[in-house]
C-alpha positions as CSV (number, residue, x, y, z in Angstrom):
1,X,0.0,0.0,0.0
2,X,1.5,3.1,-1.0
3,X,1.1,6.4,1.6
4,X,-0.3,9.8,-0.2
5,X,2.3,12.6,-0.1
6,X,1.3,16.1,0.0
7,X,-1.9,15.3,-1.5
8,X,-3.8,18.5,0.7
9,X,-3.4,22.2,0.0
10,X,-0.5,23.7,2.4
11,X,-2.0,25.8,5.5
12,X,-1.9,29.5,4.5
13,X,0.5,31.8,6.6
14,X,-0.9,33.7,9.0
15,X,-0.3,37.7,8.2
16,X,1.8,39.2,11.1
17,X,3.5,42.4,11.7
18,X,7.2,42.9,10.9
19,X,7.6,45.1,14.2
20,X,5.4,43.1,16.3
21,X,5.5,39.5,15.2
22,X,3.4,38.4,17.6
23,X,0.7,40.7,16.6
24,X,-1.9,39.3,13.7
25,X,-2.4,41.9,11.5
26,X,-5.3,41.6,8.2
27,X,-4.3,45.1,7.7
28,X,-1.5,46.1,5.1
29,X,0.7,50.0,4.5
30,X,-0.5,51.0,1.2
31,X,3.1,52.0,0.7
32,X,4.9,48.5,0.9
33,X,2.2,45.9,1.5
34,X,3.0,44.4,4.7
35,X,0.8,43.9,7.4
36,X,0.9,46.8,10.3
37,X,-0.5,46.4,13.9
38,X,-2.6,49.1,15.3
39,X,0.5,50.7,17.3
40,X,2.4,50.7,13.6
41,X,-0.3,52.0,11.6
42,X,-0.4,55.5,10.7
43,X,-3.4,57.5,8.8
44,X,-3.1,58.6,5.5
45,X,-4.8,60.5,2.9
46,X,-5.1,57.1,1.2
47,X,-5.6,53.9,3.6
48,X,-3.0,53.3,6.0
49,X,1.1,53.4,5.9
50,X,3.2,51.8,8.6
51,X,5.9,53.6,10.3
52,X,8.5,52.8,8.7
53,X,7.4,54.3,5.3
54,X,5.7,57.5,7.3
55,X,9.7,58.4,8.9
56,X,10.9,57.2,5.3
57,X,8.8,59.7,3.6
58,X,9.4,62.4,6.3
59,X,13.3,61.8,5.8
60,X,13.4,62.8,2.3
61,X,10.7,65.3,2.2
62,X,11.8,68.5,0.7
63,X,12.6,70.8,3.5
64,X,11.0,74.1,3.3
65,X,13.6,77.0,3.9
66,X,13.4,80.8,4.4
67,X,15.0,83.2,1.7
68,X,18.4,82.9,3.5
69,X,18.4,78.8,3.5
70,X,17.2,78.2,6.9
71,X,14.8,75.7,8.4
72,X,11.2,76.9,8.6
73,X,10.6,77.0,12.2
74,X,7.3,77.4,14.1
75,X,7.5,78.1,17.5
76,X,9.7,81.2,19.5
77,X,13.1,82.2,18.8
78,X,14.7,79.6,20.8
79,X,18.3,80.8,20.5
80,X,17.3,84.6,21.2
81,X,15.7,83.8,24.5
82,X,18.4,81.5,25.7
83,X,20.6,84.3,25.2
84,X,18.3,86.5,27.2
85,X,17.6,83.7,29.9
86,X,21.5,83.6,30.5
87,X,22.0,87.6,30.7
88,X,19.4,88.5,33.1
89,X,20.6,85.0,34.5
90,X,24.2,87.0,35.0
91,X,22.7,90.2,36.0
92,X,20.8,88.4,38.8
93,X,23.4,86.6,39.9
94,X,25.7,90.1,39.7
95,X,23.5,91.5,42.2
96,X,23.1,88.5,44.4
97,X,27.4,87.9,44.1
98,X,28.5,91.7,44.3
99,X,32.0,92.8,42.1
100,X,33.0,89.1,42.6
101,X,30.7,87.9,39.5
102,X,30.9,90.7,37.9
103,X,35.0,91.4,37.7
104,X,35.6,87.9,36.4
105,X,33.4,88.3,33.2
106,X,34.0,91.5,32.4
107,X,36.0,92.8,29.5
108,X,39.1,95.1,29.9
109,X,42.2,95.5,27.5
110,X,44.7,95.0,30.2
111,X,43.7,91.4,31.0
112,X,42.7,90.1,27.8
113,X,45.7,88.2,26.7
114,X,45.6,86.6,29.6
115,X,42.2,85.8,29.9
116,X,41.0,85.5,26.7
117,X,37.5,84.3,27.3
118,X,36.8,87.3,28.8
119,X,36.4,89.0,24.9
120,X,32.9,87.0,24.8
121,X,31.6,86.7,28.9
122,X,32.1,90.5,28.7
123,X,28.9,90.6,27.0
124,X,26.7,88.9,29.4
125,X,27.3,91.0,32.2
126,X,25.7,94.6,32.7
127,X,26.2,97.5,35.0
128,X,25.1,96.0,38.7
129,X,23.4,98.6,40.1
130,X,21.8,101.8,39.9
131,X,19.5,103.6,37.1
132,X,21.5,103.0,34.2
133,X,22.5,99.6,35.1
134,X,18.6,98.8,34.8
135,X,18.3,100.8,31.5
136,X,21.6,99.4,30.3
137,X,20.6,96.0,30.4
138,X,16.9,96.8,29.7
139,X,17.6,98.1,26.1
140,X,19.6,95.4,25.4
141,X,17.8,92.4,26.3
142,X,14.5,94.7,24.2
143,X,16.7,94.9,21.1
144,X,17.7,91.5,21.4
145,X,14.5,90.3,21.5
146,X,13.5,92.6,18.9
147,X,16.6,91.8,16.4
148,X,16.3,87.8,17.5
149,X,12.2,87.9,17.3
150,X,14.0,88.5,13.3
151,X,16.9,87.1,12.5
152,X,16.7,84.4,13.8
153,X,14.2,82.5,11.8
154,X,15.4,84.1,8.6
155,X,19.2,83.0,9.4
156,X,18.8,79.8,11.3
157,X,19.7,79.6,14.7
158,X,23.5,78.1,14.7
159,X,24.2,81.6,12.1
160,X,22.2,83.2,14.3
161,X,24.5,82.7,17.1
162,X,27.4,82.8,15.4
163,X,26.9,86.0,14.5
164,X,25.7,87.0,17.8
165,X,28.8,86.0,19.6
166,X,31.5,86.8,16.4
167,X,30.2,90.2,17.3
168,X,30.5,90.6,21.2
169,X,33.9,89.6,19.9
170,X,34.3,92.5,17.4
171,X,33.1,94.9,19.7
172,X,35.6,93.9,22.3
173,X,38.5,93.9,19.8
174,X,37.7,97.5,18.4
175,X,38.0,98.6,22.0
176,X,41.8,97.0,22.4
177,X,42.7,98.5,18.8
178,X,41.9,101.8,20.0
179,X,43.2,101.6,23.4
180,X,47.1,102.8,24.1
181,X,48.4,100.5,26.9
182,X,49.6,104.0,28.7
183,X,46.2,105.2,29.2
184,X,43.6,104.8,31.7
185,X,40.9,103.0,28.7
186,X,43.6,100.0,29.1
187,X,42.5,99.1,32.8
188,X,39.2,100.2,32.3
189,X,36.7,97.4,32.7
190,X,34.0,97.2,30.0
191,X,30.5,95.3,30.2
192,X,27.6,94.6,28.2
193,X,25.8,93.0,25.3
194,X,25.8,96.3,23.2
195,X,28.6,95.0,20.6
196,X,26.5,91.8,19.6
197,X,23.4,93.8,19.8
198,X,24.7,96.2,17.4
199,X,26.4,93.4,15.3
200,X,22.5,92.5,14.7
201,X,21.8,95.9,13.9
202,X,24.5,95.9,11.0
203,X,23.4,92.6,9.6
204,X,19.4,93.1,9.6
205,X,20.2,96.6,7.7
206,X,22.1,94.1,5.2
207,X,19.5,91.3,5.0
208,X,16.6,94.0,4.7
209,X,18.2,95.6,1.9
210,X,19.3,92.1,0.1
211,X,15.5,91.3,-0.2
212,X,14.4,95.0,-1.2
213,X,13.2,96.9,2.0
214,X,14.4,99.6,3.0
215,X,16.7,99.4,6.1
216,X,16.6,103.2,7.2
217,X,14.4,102.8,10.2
218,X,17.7,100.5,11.4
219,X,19.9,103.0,10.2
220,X,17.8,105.7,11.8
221,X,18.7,103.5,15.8
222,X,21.8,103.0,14.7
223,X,22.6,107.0,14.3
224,X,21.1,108.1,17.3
225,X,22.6,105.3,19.4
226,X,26.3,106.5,18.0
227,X,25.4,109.8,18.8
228,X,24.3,109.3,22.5
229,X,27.4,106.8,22.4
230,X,29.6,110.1,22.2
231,X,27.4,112.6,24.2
232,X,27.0,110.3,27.2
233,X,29.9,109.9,29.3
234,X,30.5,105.5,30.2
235,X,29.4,104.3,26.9
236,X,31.6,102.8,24.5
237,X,31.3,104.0,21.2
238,X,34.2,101.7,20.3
239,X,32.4,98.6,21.4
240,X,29.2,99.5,19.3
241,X,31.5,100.5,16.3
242,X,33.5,97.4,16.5
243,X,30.0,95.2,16.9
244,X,28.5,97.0,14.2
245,X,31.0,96.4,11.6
246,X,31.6,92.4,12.3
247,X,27.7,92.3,12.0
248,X,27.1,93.9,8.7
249,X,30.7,91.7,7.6
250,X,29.2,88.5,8.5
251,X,25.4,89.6,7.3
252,X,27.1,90.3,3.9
253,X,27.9,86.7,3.8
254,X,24.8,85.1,4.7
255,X,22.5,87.1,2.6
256,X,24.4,87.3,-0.3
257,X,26.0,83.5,-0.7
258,X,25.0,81.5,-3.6
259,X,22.1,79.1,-3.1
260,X,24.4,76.4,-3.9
261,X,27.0,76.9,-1.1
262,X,24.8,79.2,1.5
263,X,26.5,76.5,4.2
264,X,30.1,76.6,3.3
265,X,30.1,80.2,2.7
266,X,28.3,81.1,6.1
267,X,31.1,78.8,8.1
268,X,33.9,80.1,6.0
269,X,32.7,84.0,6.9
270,X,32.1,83.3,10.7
271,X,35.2,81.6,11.2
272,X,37.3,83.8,8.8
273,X,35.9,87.0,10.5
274,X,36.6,85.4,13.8
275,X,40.1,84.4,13.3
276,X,40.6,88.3,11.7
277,X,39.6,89.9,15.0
278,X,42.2,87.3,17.0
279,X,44.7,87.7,14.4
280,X,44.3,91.1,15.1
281,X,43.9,91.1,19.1
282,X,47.5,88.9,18.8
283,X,49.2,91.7,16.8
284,X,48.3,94.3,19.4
285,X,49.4,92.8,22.4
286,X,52.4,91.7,20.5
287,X,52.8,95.0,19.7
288,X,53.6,96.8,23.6
């Protein structure tokens, strides 16, 4: 007698998920086909796609940019009000400390090329006490937010800060260039966030004017900020100068790079500018 072999159909596989194989799934992604559990399914226009295809898809979506090349954000200025948090952060804590804080951010010629940080904490600290300490940090942390509430999303927020901080650097090293070691501006100490704030003056005039508005409102703050900067006695008109001109440098770069190489170009300007102003700083203590 002779045994049949294979003489029935063969038992048809049951569908599981590829995530979840011990999930039965009658569902499939319209995208690949396979079967998707209810945790891996994900709504569609059409029918259902499994997660995998929805983070494929996302992956190589077309990102949508701003004029400049940056990321469309929603949302707040996240970099702008960091910077804010950590200034009034410092001021706090200037008050709370005393000189102590206060002496071992800020900036002065003298002690520079021994403490070079002190070319970028000088800009976090603000005059302790008093009226104009309040307006003096007051106007900055406004413009800031004004400048920030801007830039920011137009530029992207590591240019953003690049530019930000590539400026409190400028300022800084406009006031060594102009100080004489033999006078009292080399021992005097220097604080606030004025350089980078102006540094985003110069560069929104330049990013208004690369996309056809007119920047002469900017221009107008600009001119009668340099103007108080030489009527009022403690300001320094060198720091806003210096600020000023590394912003517009650096704002030249970003708006006006080729679509094709917005990214090289905007790290080639920021560190080129930046290792200028030390190139510079090195030549004039070198130079006593």
């Amino acid at each position: 007698m002779s045994t049949p072999y294979g003489g029935g159909p063969a038992p048809e596989q049951v569908p599981v998920c590829p995530r979840h194989p011990d999930r039965v799934s009658y569902v499939r992604c319209q995208r690949c086909g396979r079967p998707t559990c209810t945790e891996c399914q994900r709504p569609a226009a059409v029918g259902i796609h499994c997660v995998d295809c929805v983070r494929e898809a996302n992956r190589t979506a077309p990102v949508a940019r701003t004029a400049f090349g940056a990321p469309l954000r929603a949302g707040r200025p996240l970099v702008t009000l960091t910077l804010i948090g950590v200034t009034v952060v410092s001021y706090l804590l200037q008050l709370a400390v005393g000189d102590a804080w206060t002496n071992s951010l800020l900036f002065a010629p003298g002690i520079g090329d021994a403490e070079p940080w002190r070319f970028l904490t000088g800009a976090f600290v603000h005059y302790p006490s008093g009226t104009f300490g309040i307006t003096h940090i007051l106007f900055n942390m406004y413009a800031l937010w004004i400048l920030g509430h801007e830039l920011e999303p137009a530029l992207g927020r590591a240019r953003f800060l690049a530019l930000y901080l590539v400026s409190a650097l400028g300022g800084h090293v406009m006031i060594l260039l102009l100080a004489s070691p033999f006078s009292p501006a080399w021992v005097t100490g220097t604080v606030g966030a004025s350089g980078a704030v102006f540094g985003l003056f110069g560069a929104i005039a330049v990013v208004l004017r690369r996309m056809g508005r007119s920047a002469r409102p900017i221009l107008g703050v600009v001119a009668i900020n340099a103007v108080i900067g030489f009527l009022v006695p403690g300001i320094s008109w060198q720091g806003h100068l210096g600020g000023l001109l590394t912003g517009a440098l650096i704002g030249v770069g970003f708006a006006y790079a080729p679509k094709a190489r917005r990214r090289v170009v905007g790290i080639g300007v920021t560190v080129g500018v930046a290792l200028v102003l030390v190139v510079m700083a090195a030549i004039k203590y070198a130079s006593w």
